[in-house]
N, C-alpha and C positions, 0 to 999 in steps of 0.2 A: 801528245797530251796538251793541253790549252792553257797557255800564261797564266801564270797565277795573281797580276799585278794587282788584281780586287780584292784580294784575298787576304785574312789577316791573319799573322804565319806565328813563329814560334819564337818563346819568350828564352833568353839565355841564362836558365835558372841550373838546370840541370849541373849535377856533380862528374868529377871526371870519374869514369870505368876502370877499375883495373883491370889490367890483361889475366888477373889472378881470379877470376869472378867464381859464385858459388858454384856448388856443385851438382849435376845437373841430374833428379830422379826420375826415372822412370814415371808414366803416367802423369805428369807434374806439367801445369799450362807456363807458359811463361809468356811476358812483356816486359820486357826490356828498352831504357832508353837513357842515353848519355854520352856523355866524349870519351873514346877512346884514344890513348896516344897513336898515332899512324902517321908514318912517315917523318918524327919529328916535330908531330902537331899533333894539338887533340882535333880530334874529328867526329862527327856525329853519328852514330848506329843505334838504329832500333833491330830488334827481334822481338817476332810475335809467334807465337804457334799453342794449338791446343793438348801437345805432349812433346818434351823435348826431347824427348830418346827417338823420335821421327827423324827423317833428313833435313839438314838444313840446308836450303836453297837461297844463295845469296842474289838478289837482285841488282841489276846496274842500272842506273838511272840515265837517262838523255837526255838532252838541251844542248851543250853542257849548257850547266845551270838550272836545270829543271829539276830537283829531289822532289821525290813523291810520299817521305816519308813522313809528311806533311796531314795526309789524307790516312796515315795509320797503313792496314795492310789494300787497302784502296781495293782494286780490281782482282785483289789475289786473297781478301777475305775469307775466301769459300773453301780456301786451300789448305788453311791453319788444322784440319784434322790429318792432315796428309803430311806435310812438310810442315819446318819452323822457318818462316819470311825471315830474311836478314835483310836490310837496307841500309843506305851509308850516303852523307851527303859530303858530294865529291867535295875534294880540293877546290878552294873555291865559289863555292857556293852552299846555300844554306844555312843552318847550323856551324856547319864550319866553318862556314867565309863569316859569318859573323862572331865565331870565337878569336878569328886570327886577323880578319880585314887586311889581307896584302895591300899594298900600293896599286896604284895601276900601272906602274912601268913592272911590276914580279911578274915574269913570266910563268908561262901556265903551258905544261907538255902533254900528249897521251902517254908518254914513258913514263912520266911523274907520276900518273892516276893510273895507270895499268900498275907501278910497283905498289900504290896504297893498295890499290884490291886487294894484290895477292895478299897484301900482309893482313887486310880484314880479312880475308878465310882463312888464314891460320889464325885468327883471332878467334875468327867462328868454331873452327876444327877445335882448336883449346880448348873452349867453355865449353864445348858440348861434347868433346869425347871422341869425336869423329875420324876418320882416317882423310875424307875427304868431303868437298860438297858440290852440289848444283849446282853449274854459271847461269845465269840468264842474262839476257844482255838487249834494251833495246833501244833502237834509233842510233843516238848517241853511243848509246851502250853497250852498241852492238859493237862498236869499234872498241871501245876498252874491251869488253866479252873477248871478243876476238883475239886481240894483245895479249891478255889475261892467259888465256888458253896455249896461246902457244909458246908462253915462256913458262909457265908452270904446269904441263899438262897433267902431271904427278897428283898434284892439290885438287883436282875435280873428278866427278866420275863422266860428268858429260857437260858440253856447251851447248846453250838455244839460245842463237838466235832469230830476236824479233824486229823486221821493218831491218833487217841487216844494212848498214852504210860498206859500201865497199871501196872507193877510192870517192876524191874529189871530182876526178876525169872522168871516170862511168855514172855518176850520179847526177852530174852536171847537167843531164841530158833531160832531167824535169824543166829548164827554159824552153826550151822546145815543144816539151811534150805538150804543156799547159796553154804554150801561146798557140797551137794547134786546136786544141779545146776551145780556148774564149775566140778565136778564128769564127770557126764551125758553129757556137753559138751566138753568132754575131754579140757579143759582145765588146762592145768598142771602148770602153773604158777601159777593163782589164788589157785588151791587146795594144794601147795607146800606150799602158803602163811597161809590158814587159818590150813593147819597140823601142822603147824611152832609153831603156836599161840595157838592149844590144845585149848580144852573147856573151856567156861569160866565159872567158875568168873576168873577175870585176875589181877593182879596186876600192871600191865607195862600201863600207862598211854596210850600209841601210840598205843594199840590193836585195841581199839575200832573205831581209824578213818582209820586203814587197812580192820576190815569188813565193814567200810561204805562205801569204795570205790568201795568193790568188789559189795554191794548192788546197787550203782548206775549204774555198770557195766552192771549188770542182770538183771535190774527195765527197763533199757534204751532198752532195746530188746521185751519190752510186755505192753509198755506203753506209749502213745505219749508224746511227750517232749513238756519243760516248754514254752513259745513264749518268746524271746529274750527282746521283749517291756515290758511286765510286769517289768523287772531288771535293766532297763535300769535309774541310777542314777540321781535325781536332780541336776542340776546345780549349786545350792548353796551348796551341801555336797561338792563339787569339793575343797579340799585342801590338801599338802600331808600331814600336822597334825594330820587332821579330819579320813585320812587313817592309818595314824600309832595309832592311839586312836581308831580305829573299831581292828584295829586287836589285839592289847595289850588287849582289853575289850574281843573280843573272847578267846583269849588264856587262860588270867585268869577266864573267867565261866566255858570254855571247862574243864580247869585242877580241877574248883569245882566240876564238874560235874562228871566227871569221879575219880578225888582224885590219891593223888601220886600212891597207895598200892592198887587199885580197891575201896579205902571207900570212895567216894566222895557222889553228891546227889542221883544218880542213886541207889546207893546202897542199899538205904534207901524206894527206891519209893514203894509203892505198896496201889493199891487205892481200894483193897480187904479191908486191914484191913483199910483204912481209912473207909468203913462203903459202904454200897450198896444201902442204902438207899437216896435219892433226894428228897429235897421237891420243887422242880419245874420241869419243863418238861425239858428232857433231849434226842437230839438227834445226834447221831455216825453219819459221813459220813468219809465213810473207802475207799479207794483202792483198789482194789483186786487182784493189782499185787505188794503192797505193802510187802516190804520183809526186812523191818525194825520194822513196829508194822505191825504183820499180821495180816491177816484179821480172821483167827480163833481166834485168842487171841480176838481181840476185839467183837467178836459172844457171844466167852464165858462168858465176863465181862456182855456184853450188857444182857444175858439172866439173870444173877444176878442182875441185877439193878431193884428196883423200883422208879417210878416216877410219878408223875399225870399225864404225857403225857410222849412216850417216843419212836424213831423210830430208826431203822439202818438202812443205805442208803449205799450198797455195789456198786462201780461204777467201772464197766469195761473200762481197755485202763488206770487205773490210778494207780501210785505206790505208793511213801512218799509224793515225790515232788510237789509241785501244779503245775498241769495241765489245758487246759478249762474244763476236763471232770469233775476233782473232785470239779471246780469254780462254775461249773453248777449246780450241785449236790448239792450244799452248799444254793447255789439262792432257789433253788426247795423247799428245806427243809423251809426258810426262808416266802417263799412266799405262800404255801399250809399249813404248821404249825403254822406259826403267820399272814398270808395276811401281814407282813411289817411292823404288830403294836405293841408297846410293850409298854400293859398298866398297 
């Protein structure tokens, strides 16, 4: 999804949530938004849906540092008669990282944010009555999603992921792919930029948002773009606070994430040795013009996996980014793999 640095975000007005919230009626729309306590800190959850006795499908956000809850139920709007959206802005970032502003020396884990999930879907499960919920998980997300799922596979009826991340090592392989790209389109600036930058692993923090640009560059030529309304900002995030606090939250995940010296969390990722095994049904919906987690990395993972159910959905016209093709494609899965129900 596309930085939000222009963007003017959200105010820290909001009261904290208790974990005791009402009780939840049949036919009944709800919107929901506030700090809940998580992990020891309050942290920011929205829910939205047009009847809460529907499933509730908790969303994971990527960056890190990218919440989308920013945008309301953004690209999943359509969806609120089906499912109730849960969102949550990580540790970190957002909402949260401006309720709590760690230092920049507080370390930042995916063990740390895979254990808030779990405890937001039992947070979700409580208000709403539920025995369990939907993971969805993308980019970023996909790696918590992933984590998520296989420490708690009990708490979910099923995991999607989207633009799946599978290790540092296998994904790595977008310097290559890209500097092949701007190659072949005689492009000499881009391929001046990523010869510059040599193979990674990298050490210089700033490498890796120089190939993500040249990835959007390339992505943007073989795959239709984001629609404008999907991003378009709540009116209550509108403060320049609430903006200086998304991006100070971005910059300090980005920097975990990536790490001064190349060791941050990426470094670390790889959901090989986390284990291949799922005990709940598990379904990819991938891009195929996707040139940040490619679509063969994610083939290869997906044929390693076992799970009680389990599908990859390769969709054409779509890159990292969310687009309608790969929104569609997510639906699809949603509504032919579960009919909508998550018992």
């Amino acid at each position: 999804m596309p930085r939000l640095r222009a963007c003017l975000l959200v105010p820290l007005f909001a009261a904290s949530v208790a974990h005791a919230a009402p009780a939840c009626k049949p036919g009944q729309a709800v919107d929901d938004n506030g700090f809940v306590k998580i992990g020891g800190i309050e942290q920011w959850v929205t829910v939205s849906g047009d009847d809460c006795a529907n499933p509730v499908l908790l969303y994971v956000h990527g960056g890190p540092g990218n919440p989308t809850s920013v945008f309301g139920a953004g690209p999943y709007a359509s969806w609120r008669k089906h499912v109730t959206v849960a969102q949550w802005d990580q540790r970190g970032s957002g909402m949260t990282w401006g309720r709590n502003r760690p230092d920049e020396d507080v370390p930042l884990s995916v063990e740390q944010i895979r254990d808030d999930g779990i405890e937001v879907a039992r947070y979700l499960a409580q208000r709403f009555g539920k025995r369990k919920v939907i993971l969805l998980g993308s980019s970023w997300g996909s790696m918590v999603g992933a984590h998520m799922a296989k420490q708690r596979p009990q708490l979910f009826c099923a995991y999607v992921g989207v633009a799946q991340m599978v290790g540092y090592r296998e994904n790595m392989t977008t310097w290559g792919t890209v500097l092949e790209r701007a190659r072949t389109a005689g492009d000499a600036a881009t391929v001046a930029q990523l010869e510059a930058l040599g193979p990674p692993p990298w050490t210089n923090p700033r490498n890796f948002g120089i190939v993500r640009r040249a990835v959007r560059k390339y992505e943007a030529q073989t795959s239709d773009p984001t629609p404008a309304a999907w991003f378009e900002v709540l009116p209550r995030y509108a403060t320049p606070q609430a903006k200086a606090d998304y991006t100070a939250g971005e910059d300090y995940s980005f920097l975990k994430f990536v790490g001064w010296k190349g060791d941050g969390m990426q470094s670390t990722a790889d959901l090989y040795r986390l284990g291949t095994g799922y005990e709940l049904p598990v379904y990819l919906v991938q891009g195929k013009e996707d040139l940040l987690t490619e679509p063969q990395v994610t083939r290869r993972f997906f044929e390693a996996i076992t799970a009680p159910d389990k599908a990859l959905v390769e969709v054409a016209r779509a890159g990292h980014d969310p687009n309608a093709p790969l929104i569609d494609a997510q639906k699809q899965v949603l509504a032919e793999r579960l009919e909508w129900r998550c018992d």
